[in-house]
C-alpha positions, 0 to 999 in steps of 0.5 A: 274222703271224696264226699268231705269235699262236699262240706269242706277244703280236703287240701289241708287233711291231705298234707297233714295225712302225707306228713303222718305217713312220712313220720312213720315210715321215717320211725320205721327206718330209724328202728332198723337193726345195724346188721340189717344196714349193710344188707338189702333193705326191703323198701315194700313199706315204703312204696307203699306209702309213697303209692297211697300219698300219691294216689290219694293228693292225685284223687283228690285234686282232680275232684277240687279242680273239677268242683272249682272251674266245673271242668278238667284243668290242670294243676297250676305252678309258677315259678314265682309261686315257687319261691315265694318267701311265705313259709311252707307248713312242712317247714320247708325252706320258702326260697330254695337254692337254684344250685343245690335244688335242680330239677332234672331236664325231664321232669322241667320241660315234661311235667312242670311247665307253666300252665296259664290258667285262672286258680282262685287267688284265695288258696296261694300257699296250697298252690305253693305246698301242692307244686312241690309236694307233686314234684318230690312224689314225681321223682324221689330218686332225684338227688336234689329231692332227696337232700330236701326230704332229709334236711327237713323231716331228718329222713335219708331215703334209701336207693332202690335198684328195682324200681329202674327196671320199671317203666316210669310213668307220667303224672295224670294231669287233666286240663287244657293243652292248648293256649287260649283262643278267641271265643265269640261271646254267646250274647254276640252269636245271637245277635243279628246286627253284630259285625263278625270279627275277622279271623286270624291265621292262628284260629284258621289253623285250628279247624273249621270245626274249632272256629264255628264251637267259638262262634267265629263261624255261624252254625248256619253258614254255608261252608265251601271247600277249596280243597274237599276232604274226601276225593271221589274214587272208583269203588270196587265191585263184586263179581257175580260168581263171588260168593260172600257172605252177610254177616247177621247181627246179633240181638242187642241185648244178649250181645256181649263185649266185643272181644278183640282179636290180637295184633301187633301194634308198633308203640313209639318210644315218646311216652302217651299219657292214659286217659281214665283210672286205671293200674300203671302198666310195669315193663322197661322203659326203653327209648327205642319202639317195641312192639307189643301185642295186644288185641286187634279192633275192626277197621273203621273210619279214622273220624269215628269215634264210636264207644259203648255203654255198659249198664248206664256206665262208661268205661273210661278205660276203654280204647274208644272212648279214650280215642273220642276223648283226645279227639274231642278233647276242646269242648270236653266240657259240654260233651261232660255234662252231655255223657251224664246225662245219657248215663243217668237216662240209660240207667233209668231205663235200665239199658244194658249196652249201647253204642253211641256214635261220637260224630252224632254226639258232637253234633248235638252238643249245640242243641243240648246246650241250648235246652240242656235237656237229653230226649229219648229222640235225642239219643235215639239220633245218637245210637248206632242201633236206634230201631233195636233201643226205641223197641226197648225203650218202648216196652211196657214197665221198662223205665221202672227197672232201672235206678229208682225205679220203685220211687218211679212206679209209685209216683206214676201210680199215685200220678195215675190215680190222682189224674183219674180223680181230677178227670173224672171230677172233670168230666163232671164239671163238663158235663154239668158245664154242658147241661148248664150251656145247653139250658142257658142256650136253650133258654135263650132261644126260647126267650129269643123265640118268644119276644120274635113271636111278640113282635110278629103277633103284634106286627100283624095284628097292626097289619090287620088293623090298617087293612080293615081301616082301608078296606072301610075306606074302600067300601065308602069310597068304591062307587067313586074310585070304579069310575075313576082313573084307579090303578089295580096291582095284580098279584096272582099268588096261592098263598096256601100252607107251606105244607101244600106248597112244597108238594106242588110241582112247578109251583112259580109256573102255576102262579103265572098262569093268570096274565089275562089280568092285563086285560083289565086296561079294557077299561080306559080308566085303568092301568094294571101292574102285574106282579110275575113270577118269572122273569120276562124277557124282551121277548116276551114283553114284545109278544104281549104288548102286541097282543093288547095293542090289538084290541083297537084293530079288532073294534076297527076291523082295521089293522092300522088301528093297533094301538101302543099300551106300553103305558098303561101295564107294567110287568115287575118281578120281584127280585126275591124270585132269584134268591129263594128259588128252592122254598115254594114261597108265594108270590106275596112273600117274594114281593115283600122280600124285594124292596126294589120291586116295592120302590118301584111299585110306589113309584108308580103309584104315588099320587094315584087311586090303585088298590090290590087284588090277590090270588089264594089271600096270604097274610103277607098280602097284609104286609105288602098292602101295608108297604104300599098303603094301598087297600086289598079287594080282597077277604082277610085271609083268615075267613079266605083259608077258612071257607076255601077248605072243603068242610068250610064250604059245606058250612057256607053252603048249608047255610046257603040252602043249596043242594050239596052230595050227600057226605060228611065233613070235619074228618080226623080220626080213622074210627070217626070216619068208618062210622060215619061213613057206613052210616052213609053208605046205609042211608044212600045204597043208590050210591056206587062211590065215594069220594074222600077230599083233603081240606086244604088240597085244590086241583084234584091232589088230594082226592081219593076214590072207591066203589064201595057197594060194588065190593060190599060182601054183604051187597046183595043181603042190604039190598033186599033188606032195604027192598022188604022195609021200604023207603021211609021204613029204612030210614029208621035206625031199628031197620038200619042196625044189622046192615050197618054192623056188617058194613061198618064190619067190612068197609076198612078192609074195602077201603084199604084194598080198592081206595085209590088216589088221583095223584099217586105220585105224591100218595101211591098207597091209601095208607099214605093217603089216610095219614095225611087225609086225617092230619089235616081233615077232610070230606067224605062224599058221594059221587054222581050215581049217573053215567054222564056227570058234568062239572061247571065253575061260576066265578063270582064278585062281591064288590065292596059297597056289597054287590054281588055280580057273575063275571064267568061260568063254564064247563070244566072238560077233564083229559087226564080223569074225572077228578082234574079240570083240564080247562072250560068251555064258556059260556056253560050250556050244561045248567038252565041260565036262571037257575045256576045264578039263583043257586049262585046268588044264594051262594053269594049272599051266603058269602057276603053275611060271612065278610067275604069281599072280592073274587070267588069262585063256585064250583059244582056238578049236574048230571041226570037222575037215572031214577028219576030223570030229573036233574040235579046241581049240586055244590061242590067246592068253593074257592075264595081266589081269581080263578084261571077261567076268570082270566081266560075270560077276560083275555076272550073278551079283550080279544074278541070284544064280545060281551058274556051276559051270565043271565042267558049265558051267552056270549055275543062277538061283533060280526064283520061283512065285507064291502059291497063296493069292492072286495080287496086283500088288504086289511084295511078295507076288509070289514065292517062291524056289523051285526053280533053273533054267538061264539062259544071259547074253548079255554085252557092253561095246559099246553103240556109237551115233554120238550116244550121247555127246551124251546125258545119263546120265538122259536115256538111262535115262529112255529105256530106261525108255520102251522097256521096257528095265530089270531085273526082280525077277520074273524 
């Protein structure tokens, strides 16, 4: 019967089934015998009868209340409904007599007070037949009740004497027992600009929990108690000789039901009505208090309201749960649908007990009915046990034990299998996803690359392009503009490769070592720029600007004459020098990243003749000139970084005509090398060592030396095969070719063992030094066979009209090896005068046939032929740059306003005498000029201390000072 209320009214079945059951048990009476009528009439029937009528209507309307308000209601009866004048199905009288149908006093004030309660207004006959059929079933025995029963279906119903000795109990009706309270609405509670309304007496009485359910308190209102409900009080300890026990708790899930120890309760004689389904409890009824024995419970709090759940299902017999029900009986509804959903949860996950906490229940209610939506988190924060039901709830497969938990596993299974098929497609799609982005970025940046490679190509070349229109126009112009007031901008950079320029160290100080340039402004027609690479302070800038002021005191032999400068030469350090700090940028590059210093320079310049002179040519010299559209004295630096390499200068000085070491050039392959180099051995056994030279290297870095002959097994055997042919014999391949094969045999062990590089810190093996020498080229040559060798440096300039003129020649002094110039000493005495220009000059216009214009240097060694006797020039090196010695020699002659005449290699210093008048200590009566004489300068850019650095400028002149060092105008 429960599921036909799904579909339809069950009321009207159940009247229908009453009065079917009354019929028969009213032919059931007619039928007994008239003996039987005087003796005692078994009534067993007849309780029966009464007992299924009212368990059934009381079934069945608590579940059409519950379907129709969707909570516990009570059964609703007015007593205008009552004595309605509509007609009754069971043909009842519709208005009965006050007088012959009275109530009794109980059932009237208990049981059958108005309720005011909303009922659908569709049913008021139901209503009416409901009511009194409830009130017969309550009390039959009632006289007035009776004569109803028997006036209308004809049947007298008998008195039964058993029945008084059983307890009588009440009706179970469900709803609520409380008038109606003000409840807040729900869209008001959420509403910030709503006024609260004012409490009442009658809602304060209710409780602070009753008011903040209906919304008359925010749920996040702060409560302060007048009077707090729980008093502080001095808790009892424990004495430490007291033994005690702690009692160990059983496992969760092999504990059983609590069981319950007897004791004695006092029952009231005012009835209680039970809660839940359950059988009546039969026993006499008696108004006076009894006391009964029943099972005992644990003490516990008078506010807990705990209760445990057996395999998902509540028990709603149990004393907990009928205590947390009368408690929390005003949002019965809420905790309904709550408990629901925490059965159906345990019994998905198979749980067999539980024990919920009422007060955390409670508590939840107001987040649960905003999510309606039950957690494992949630009942986890409900459970009085929640670390033992998260261990449950955790294990493996447990969710498919429960109710459906087959359906469960097959849809987790085919959720499973079908997640895996989408992310495997996915991982496909972000793969091929990702190729995809890596080609198309790729891609792009090939694009991207090619169009900047097209516009640096075509950049340059209209760089190139300016630089040979202007430096035509410097060449037909130069006679005119070398005699005029020019400007010159001095930019002393090493624009070598970036891979030479990282393994420089202090890489910015070697290019601030030609501040001699300044001394250019020995011409009165030229004012100089100087472009530095450190940033100089005041200091310093004083330092040489008393420097070149001297210059007039030193033709006047008088001090007064000093002369201020400051006009004619400016320091400027591009800005770049302070950004890009750890790159090894060249000067020129700094420069054109710094477009105040490029402001700055134009400013200068404007309206005036001024062109550029480099150091090592960089193709951003291109650029820079181009900014300033100013000419470069100066080689395009593609042919400066082609024939400044050391197999290009063996190229120019072949061609020149000039004796060179006998060597080879263009090395790249270990095989190539070794051939070659024992062909070269064999040719030259007067030859001890050999030198091996990286193209692009400078300043000794990348040499490497071995005394090859010296470790030769075969030594002593070559030798005197080369002693039984003879000179010219030996020259000849056939009388070559065993010697050969043997040293060819011998010479990469010999080379692995015995080759050592000059600067080992950046090259500590030969291995290492092998595999940079062959990546980019080199020389191998052979050194001096003489005890005394002597280095010189020619520097040299090819004008742009095409005049080749020697500024300086020196010889190099070496402190730390053979193979690193330490500085010079000009003029050279080492090489007759006209012979080194011959050599020179051929060099030179060598040179010049290759469109080298601007400063170069030579550089070559002489030493004796132990032989022969005879000596011998041969050169070495050249470098297409301004040279340091350059700059030295031009700070020499500024300061000591002498003349370096390069055909007689002389340089010749104005003498000064003192008056014969008198003599007197003060300079400006000390000399006069007199005769020249000859000097001879020491120059060097190395003035090396570990803690040089760490002392001021001034502080290191003040100290030269303190010793004696200084210039003096005397001498």
């Amino acid at each position: 019967m429960a599921q036909e209320t799904e579909n339809y009214d069950p009321i009207g079945t159940i009247l229908i089934q009453v009065h079917e059951d009354l019929h028969q048990l009213k032919e059931k009476l007619a039928n007994v015998p008239l003996a039987e009528r005087g003796e005692t009439l078994d009534i067993q029937n007849l309780e029966t009868a009464i007992k299924r009528t009212e368990t059934g209507l009381r079934i069945h309307i608590e579940k059409y209340l519950n379907v129709v308000n969707h909570h516990v209601l009570t059964t609703p009866i007015h007593d205008g409904q009552l004595y309605s004048p509509h007609s009754s199905k069971w043909l009842l009288p519709a208005v009965l007599d006050q007088k012959s149908f009275i109530f009794p006093l109980e059932s009237e004030c208990k049981l059958w007070q108005p309720q005011h309660s909303t009922f659908p207004h569709a049913f008021p006959r139901i209503k009416q037949k409901i009511g009194l059929d409830v009130k017969i079933m309550q009390d039959p025995e009632n006289i007035h009740h009776r004569a109803a029963v028997n006036a209308n279906y004809g049947i007298s119903l008998p008195y039964i004497n058993q029945r008084q000795a059983c307890v009588k109990v009440q009706k179970l009706i469900k709803g609520s027992t409380i008038t109606n309270l003000t409840v807040l609405p729900a869209s008001h509670r959420m509403n910030p600009y709503f006024t609260p309304i004012p409490v009442l007496q009658a809602d304060a009485s209710k409780g602070i929990l009753s008011m903040t359910e209906r919304g008359l308190i925010p749920p996040t209102a702060r409560i302060a108690f007048q009077n707090p409900p729980i008093l502080p009080r001095a808790a009892p300890l424990h004495n430490f000789d007291e033994a005690h026990k702690i009692p160990s708790a059983a496992p969760f899930a092999t504990s059983p039901k609590p069981q319950q120890t007897p004791e004695e309760v006092k029952i009231a004689h005012r009835k209680k009505r039970s809660k839940g389904k359950g059988k009546r409890s039969r026993g006499l009824r008696d108004k006076k208090s009894m006391i009964v024995t029943c099972p005992s419970r644990p003490l516990k709090s008078p506010w807990d309201y705990d209760f445990v759940i057996y395999n998902g299902i509540i028990d709603k017999t149990a004393p907990d749960f009928l205590a947390f029900k009368e408690h929390f009986n005003l949002p019965w509804g809420s905790i309904f649908s709550l408990l629901e959903h925490i059965e159906k949860f345990l019994r998905d996950y198979a749980i067999p007990e539980v024990k919920i906490k009422g007060n955390n229940l409670v508590a939840f209610l107001p987040d649960f009915e905003l999510k309606n939506k039950l957690t494992r988190y949630d009942l986890l924060s409900m459970s009085e046990n929640p670390a033992l039901l998260q261990m449950m709830l955790n294990l493996p497969g447990q969710r498919y034990k429960g109710q459906y938990g087959k359906l469960k596993a097959a849809s987790k299974i085919q959720a499973t299998w079908k997640c895996y098929k989408a992310r495997k497609f996915f991982l496909m799609f972000r793969q091929k996803k990702w190729a995809s982005g890596v080609i198309a970025i790729a891609w792009l940046l090939h694009c991207h690359k090619t169009r900047l490679k097209k516009i640096l190509k075509e950049s340059r070349e209209r760089h190139l392009q300016n630089f040979r229109i202007r430096a035509k126009h410097l060449a037909a112009n130069w006679n005119r503009i070398r005699t005029s007031r020019r400007t010159i901008i001095h930019i002393p950079s090493l624009g070598y490769s970036q891979p030479v320029r990282q393994n420089i160290a202090d890489f910015n100080t070697k290019q601030n070592m030609q501040l001699g340039r300044l001394c250019d402004i020995l011409d009165a027609n030229v004012s100089v720029i100087y472009i530095c690479s450190h940033q100089m302070n005041d200091e310093l800038l004083l330092y040489y600007n008393k420097i070149l002021s001297l210059q007039a005191a030193v033709k006047s032999g008088k001090l007064e004459d000093r002369s201020d400068l400051q006009d004619r030469f400016k320091i400027i350090t591009p800005e770049a020098i302070n950004i890009f700090t750890k790159h090894n940028m060249c000067l020129t590059t700094h420069l054109m990243y710094s477009p105040k210093a490029i402001k700055r320079i134009k400013n200068l310049i404007r309206g005036k003749e001024a062109y550029m002179v480099s150091g090592f040519p960089h193709r951003d010299d291109l650029a820079v000139a181009d900014m300033l559209d100013v000419p470069i004295l100066g080689p395009e630096p593609a042919l400066a970084h082609l024939y400044s390499t050391k197999s290009g200068s063996k190229r120019v000085f072949d061609s020149a005509n000039v004796p060179v070491p006998p060597g080879i050039c263009d090395l790249y392959s270990h095989q190539q090398m070794i051939e070659q180099l024992s062909q070269l051995v064999t040719d030259h056994l007067e030859i001890q060592r050999w030198l091996f030279k990286m193209d692009y290297e400078f300043g000794g870095n990348g040499t490497a030396f071995c005394d090859i002959l010296s470790h030769l097994k075969c030594r002593k055997w070559v030798l005197k095969e080369s002693s039984r042919y003879g000179r010219e014999d030996w020259k000849k391949n056939w009388a070559q070719e065993p010697a050969l094969l043997k040293i060819s045999e011998e010479l990469a062990g010999i080379l692995a063992q015995h080759a050592q590089p000059v600067n080992k810190r950046r090259f500590p093996t030969w291995r290492k030094f092998l595999h940079s020498f062959l990546s980019q080229g080199g020389v191998a040559e052979a050194y001096p066979p003489a005890e005394s060798v002597t280095n010189l440096t020619v520097d040299m300039l090819i004008e742009p009209n095409g005049e080749i003129r020697v500024l300086s020649m020196g010889d190099q002094f070496h402190a730390e090896g053979p193979f690193i110039n330490s500085g010079t000493t000009m003029p050279q005495t080492s090489v007759d005068p006209q012979v080194l220009s011959s050599l020179c000059l051929r060099i030179g216009n060598a040179c010049k046939m290759r469109n080298v214009v601007g400063y170069f240097s030579i550089d070559l060694v002489t030493f004796i032929d132990p032989s022969t006797m005879e000596q011998h020039v041969w050169a070495i090196g050249l470098d297409i740059s301004y040279s340091d010695q350059l700059a030295l020699t031009q700070l020499t002659l500024y300061l000591t306003d002498g003349h370096l005449d390069c055909r007689f290699s002389t340089l010749k210093v104005p003498r000064c005498v003192p008056k014969k008048e008198k003599k007197t200590s003060q300079l400006t009566d000390l000399s006069v000029p007199a005769q020249a004489t000859h000097r001879y300068a020491v120059m060097s850019t190395q003035l090396r201390h570990n803690n040089l650095s760490l002392i001021f400028h001034y502080v290191f002149l003040q100290m030269c000072k303190a010793h004696g060092i200084g210039y003096d105008i005397q001498r």
